[in-house]
C-alpha distance (Angstrom), angle and dihedral (degrees) to the residues before:
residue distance angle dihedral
X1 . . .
X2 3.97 . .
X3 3.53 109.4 .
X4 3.53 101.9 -151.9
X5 4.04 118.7 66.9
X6 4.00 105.2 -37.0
X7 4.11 133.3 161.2
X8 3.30 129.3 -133.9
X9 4.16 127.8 -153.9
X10 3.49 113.4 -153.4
X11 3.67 130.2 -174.9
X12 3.82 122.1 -167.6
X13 3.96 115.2 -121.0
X14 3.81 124.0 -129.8
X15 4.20 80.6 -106.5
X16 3.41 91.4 51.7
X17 4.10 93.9 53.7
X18 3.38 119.1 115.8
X19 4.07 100.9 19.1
X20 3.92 132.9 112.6
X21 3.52 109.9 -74.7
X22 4.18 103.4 -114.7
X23 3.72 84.6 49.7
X24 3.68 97.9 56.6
X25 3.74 93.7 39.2
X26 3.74 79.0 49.6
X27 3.70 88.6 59.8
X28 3.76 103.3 44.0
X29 3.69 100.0 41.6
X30 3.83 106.2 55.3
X31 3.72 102.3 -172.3
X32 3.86 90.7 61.6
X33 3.78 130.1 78.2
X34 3.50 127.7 -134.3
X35 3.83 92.9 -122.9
X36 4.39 89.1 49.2
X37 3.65 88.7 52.2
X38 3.91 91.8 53.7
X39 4.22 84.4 42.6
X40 4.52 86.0 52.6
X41 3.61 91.7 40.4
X42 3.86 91.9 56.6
X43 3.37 91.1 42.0
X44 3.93 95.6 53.9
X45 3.68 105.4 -117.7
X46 4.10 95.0 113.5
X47 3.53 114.9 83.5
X48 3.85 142.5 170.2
X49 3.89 131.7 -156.5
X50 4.09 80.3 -85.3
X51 3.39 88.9 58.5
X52 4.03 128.0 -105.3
X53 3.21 123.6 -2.9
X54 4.19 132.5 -148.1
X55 3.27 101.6 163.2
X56 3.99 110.2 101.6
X57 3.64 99.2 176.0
X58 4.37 84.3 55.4
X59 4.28 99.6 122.3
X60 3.86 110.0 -137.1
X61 3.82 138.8 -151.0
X62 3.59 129.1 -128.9
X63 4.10 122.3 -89.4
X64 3.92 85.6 28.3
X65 3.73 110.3 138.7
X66 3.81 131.4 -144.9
X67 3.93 133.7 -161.6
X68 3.99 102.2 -147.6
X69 3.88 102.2 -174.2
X70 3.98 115.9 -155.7
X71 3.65 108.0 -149.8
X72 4.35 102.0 -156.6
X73 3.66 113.4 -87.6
X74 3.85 118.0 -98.4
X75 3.64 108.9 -108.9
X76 4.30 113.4 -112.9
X77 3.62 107.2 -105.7
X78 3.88 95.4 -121.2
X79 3.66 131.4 82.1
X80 3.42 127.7 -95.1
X81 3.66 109.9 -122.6
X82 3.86 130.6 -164.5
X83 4.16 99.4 -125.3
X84 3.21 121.6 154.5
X85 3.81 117.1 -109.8
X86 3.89 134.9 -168.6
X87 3.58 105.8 -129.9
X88 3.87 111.5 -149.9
X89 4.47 96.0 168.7
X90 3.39 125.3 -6.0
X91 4.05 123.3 -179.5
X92 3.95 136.1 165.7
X93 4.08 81.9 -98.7
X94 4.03 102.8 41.8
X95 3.75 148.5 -13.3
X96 4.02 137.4 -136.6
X97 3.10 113.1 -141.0
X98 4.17 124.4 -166.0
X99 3.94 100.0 -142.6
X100 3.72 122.4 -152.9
X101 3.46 129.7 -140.1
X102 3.97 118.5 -82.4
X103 3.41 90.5 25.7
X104 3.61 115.0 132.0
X105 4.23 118.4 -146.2
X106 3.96 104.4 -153.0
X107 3.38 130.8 18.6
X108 4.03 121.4 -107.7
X109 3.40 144.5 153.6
X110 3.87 99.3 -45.7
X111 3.24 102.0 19.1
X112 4.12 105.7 49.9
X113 3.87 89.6 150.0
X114 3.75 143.7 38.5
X115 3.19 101.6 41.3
X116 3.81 139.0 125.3
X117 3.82 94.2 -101.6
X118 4.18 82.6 56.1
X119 3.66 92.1 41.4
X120 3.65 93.3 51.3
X121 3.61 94.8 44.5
X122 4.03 82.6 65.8
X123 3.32 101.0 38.3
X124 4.01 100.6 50.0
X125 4.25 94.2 31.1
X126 3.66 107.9 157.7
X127 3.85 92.6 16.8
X128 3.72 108.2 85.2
X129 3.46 112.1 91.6
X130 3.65 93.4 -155.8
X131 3.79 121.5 -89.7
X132 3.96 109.1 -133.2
X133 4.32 77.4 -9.8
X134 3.78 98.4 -60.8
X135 3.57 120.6 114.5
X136 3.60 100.3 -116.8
X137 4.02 148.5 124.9
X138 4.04 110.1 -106.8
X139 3.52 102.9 -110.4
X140 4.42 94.0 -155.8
X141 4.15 87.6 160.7
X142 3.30 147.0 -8.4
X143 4.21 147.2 -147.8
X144 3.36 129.4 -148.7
X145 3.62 124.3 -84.5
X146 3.65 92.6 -112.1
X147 3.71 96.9 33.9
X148 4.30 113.5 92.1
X149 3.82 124.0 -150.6
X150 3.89 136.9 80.3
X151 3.37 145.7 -51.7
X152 3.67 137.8 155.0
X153 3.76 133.1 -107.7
X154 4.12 117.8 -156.2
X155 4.02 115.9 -138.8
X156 3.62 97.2 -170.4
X157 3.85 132.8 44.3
X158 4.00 83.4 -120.5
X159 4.10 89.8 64.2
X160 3.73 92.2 36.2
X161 3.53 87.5 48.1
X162 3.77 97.7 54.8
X163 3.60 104.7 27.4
X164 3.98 88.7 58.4
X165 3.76 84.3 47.2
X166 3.88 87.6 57.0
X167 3.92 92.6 46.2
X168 3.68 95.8 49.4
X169 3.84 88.6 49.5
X170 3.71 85.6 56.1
X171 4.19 88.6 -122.9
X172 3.45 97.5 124.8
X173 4.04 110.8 111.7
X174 3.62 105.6 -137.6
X175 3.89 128.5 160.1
X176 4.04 132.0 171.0
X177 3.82 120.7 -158.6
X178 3.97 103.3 -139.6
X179 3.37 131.4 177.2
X180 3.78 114.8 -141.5
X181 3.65 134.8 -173.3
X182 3.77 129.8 -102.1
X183 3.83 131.3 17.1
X184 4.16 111.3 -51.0
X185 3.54 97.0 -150.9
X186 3.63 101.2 -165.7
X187 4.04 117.1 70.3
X188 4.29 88.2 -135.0
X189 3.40 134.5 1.9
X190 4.23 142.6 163.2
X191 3.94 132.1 -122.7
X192 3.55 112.0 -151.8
X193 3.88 104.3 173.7
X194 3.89 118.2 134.9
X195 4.09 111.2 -130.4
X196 3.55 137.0 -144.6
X197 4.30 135.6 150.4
X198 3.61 107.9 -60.1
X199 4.01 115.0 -105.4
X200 4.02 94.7 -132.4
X201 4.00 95.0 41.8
X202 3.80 124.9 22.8
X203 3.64 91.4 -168.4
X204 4.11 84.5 66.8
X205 3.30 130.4 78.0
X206 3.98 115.3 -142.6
X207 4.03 147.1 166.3
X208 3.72 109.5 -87.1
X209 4.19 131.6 170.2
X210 3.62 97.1 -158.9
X211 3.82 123.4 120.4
X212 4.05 89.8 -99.4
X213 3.46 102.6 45.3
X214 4.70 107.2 100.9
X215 3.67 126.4 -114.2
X216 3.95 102.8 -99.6
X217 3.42 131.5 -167.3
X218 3.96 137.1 176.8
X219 3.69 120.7 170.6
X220 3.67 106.3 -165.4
X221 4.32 138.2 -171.3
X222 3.83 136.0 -161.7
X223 3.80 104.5 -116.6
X224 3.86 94.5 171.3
X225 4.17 145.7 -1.1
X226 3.90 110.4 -125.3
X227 3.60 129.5 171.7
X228 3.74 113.7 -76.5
X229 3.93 85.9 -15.4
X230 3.96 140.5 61.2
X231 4.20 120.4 -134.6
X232 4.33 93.2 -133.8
X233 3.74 126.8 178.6
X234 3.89 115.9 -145.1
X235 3.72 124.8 -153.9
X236 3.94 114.5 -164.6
X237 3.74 118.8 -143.5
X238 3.80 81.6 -171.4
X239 4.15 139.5 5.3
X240 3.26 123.2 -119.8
X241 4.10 136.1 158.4
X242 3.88 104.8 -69.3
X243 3.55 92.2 -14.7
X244 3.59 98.9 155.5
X245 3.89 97.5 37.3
X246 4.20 89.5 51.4
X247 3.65 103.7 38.3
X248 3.79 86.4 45.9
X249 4.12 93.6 51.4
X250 3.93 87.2 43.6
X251 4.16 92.1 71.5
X252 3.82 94.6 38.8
X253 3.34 107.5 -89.0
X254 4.53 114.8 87.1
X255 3.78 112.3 179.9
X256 4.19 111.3 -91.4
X257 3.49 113.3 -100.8
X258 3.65 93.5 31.2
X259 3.90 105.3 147.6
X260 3.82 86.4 -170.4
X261 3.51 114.8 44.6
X262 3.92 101.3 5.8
X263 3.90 93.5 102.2
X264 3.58 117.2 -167.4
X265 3.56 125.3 -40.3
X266 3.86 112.2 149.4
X267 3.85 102.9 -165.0
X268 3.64 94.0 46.9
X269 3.82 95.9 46.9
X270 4.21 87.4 44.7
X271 4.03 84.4 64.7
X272 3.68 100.4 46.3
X273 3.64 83.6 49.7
X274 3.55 94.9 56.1
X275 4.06 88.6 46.2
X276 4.09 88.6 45.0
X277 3.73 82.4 -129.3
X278 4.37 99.9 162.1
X279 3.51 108.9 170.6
X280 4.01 140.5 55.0
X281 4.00 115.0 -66.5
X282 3.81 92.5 -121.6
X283 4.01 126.4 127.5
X284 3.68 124.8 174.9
X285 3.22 90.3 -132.9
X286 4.38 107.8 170.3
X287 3.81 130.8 27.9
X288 3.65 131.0 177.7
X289 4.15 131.7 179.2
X290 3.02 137.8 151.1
X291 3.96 118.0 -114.9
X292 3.57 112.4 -94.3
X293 4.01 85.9 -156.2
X294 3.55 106.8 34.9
X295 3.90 98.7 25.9
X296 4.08 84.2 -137.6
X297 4.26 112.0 134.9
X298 3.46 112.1 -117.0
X299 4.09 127.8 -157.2
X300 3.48 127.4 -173.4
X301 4.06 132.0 166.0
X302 3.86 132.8 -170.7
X303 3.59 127.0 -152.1
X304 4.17 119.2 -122.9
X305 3.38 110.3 -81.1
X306 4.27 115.8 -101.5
X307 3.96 80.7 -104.9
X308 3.68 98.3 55.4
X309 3.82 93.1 37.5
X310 3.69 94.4 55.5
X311 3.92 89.5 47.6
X312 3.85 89.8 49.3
X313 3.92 92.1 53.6
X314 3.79 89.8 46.9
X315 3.53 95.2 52.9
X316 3.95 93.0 47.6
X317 3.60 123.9 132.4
């Protein structure tokens, strides 16, 4: 698609006869969402042979035709920034994207650049349609700045569209290897414990039952007895802030290296000293979805991190 000013002619399909209007246009044009047809609509850049049209709940006939005008997408305010990236997928519709440690996703007070969003604004320049008619990479989900592992970025509202669908629906396949102190003694369990900012620091993350607080879920496994410390693997059911870190600390065991919810444990923190390991053990390390474009299932795994590895072999029994 050209990204500056372009027009598209759409003609409704005998399928698509009878329906609203933004969801047959929906339909027929596949690089367009649903929701950015409603947003071009209401701005005034879909017309018919009448002239333009506004109303999205207006039913239409097969063989109608449709101008759709794409005004050019308004460029992200953030630099784009050569950083390298480790590219697990990449497709005309979305991209996978192996994150480092210390990497930060989105850029916020503190951390305006270097981060994925600027990285990806680089990497994919004069690829991204626009999603909602900005010039941006989908941000669907995130991990923590110091927390490694996958996720995927959207390049069209399409992907963006669907792969939020998919993560609100809870469908997503996503699990973390973590390494967490003390014995677990159970071989599998679940932590169903709703979430929201902590009262005494909003900074925190914490287990609330109050009417605000999200539905959270972690169902983790015991992959491996260490010393002082179990090797688990945590499948979430949903994704919430520091889910894994809190729900983890709430039963006994928070993630080593954890400078938030860690607590004190001297002989533990004396090792990761010696190691210089600074940040939670937490890698994203599977994720599985199923195209939003394509409708194909896709898979993909990353190995622990050298940092994690070497902390996993020091902590062997």
């Amino acid at each position: 698609m050209d990204r500056g000013v372009s027009t598209i002619e759409a003609r409704i399909t005998d399928a698509a006869h009878g329906q609203r209007i933004d969801k047959a246009l929906a339909e027929v044009v596949a690089d367009l969402s649903r929701e950015r047809i409603k947003a071009l609509m209401a701005a005034g850049h879909v017309r018919g042979e009448d002239g333009p049209v506004s109303d999205g709940k207006r039913k239409v006939s097969a063989g109608q035709v449709f101008t759709i005008t794409l005004p050019a997408a308004v460029p992200l305010d953030n630099v784009a920034q050569d950083i390298p990236l480790m590219i697990a997928y990449e497709d005309d519709h979305l991209i996978v994207i192996d994150k480092p440690a210390g990497l930060v996703v989105h850029p916020a007070a503190g951390n305006l650049d270097g981060t994925l969003v600027n990285a990806l604004l680089h990497h994919c320049a004069g690829k991204l349609s626009g999603i909602g008619g900005v010039a941006r990479p989908g941000i669907v989900h995130r991990i923590d700045k110091d927390t490694s592992g996958l996720l995927v970025v959207a390049k069209d509202d399409v992907a963006h569209e669907g792969l939020a669908r998919q993560f609100k629906d809870h469908s997503i396949d996503r699990r973390y290897l973590a390494i967490a102190a003390g014995r677990v003694a159970t071989s599998a369990g679940t932590v169903d414990a709703p979430l929201a900012r902590s009262p005494n620091d909003r900074k925190k993350m914490a287990i609330v039952h109050s009417p605000t607080a999200k539905h959270a879920v972690t169902h983790f496994r015991k992959l491996r007895q260490l010393r002082d410390a179990s090797l688990i693997e945590c499948r979430l059911e949903t994704g919430r802030t520091h889910q894994v870190r809190v729900h983890m600390a709430s039963i006994g065991h928070p993630l080593l290296g954890d400078p938030v919810y860690a607590g004190r444990r001297p002989a533990l923190k004396a090792q990761l000293e010696t190691l210089n390991f600074r940040r939670q053990a937490l890698h994203a390390a599977h994720l599985g979805f199923i195209h939003p474009v394509t409708k194909n299932a896709l898979s993909f795994d990353s190995d622990l991190p050298a940092d994690m590895q070497e902390l996993l072999d020091h902590l062997h029994v």
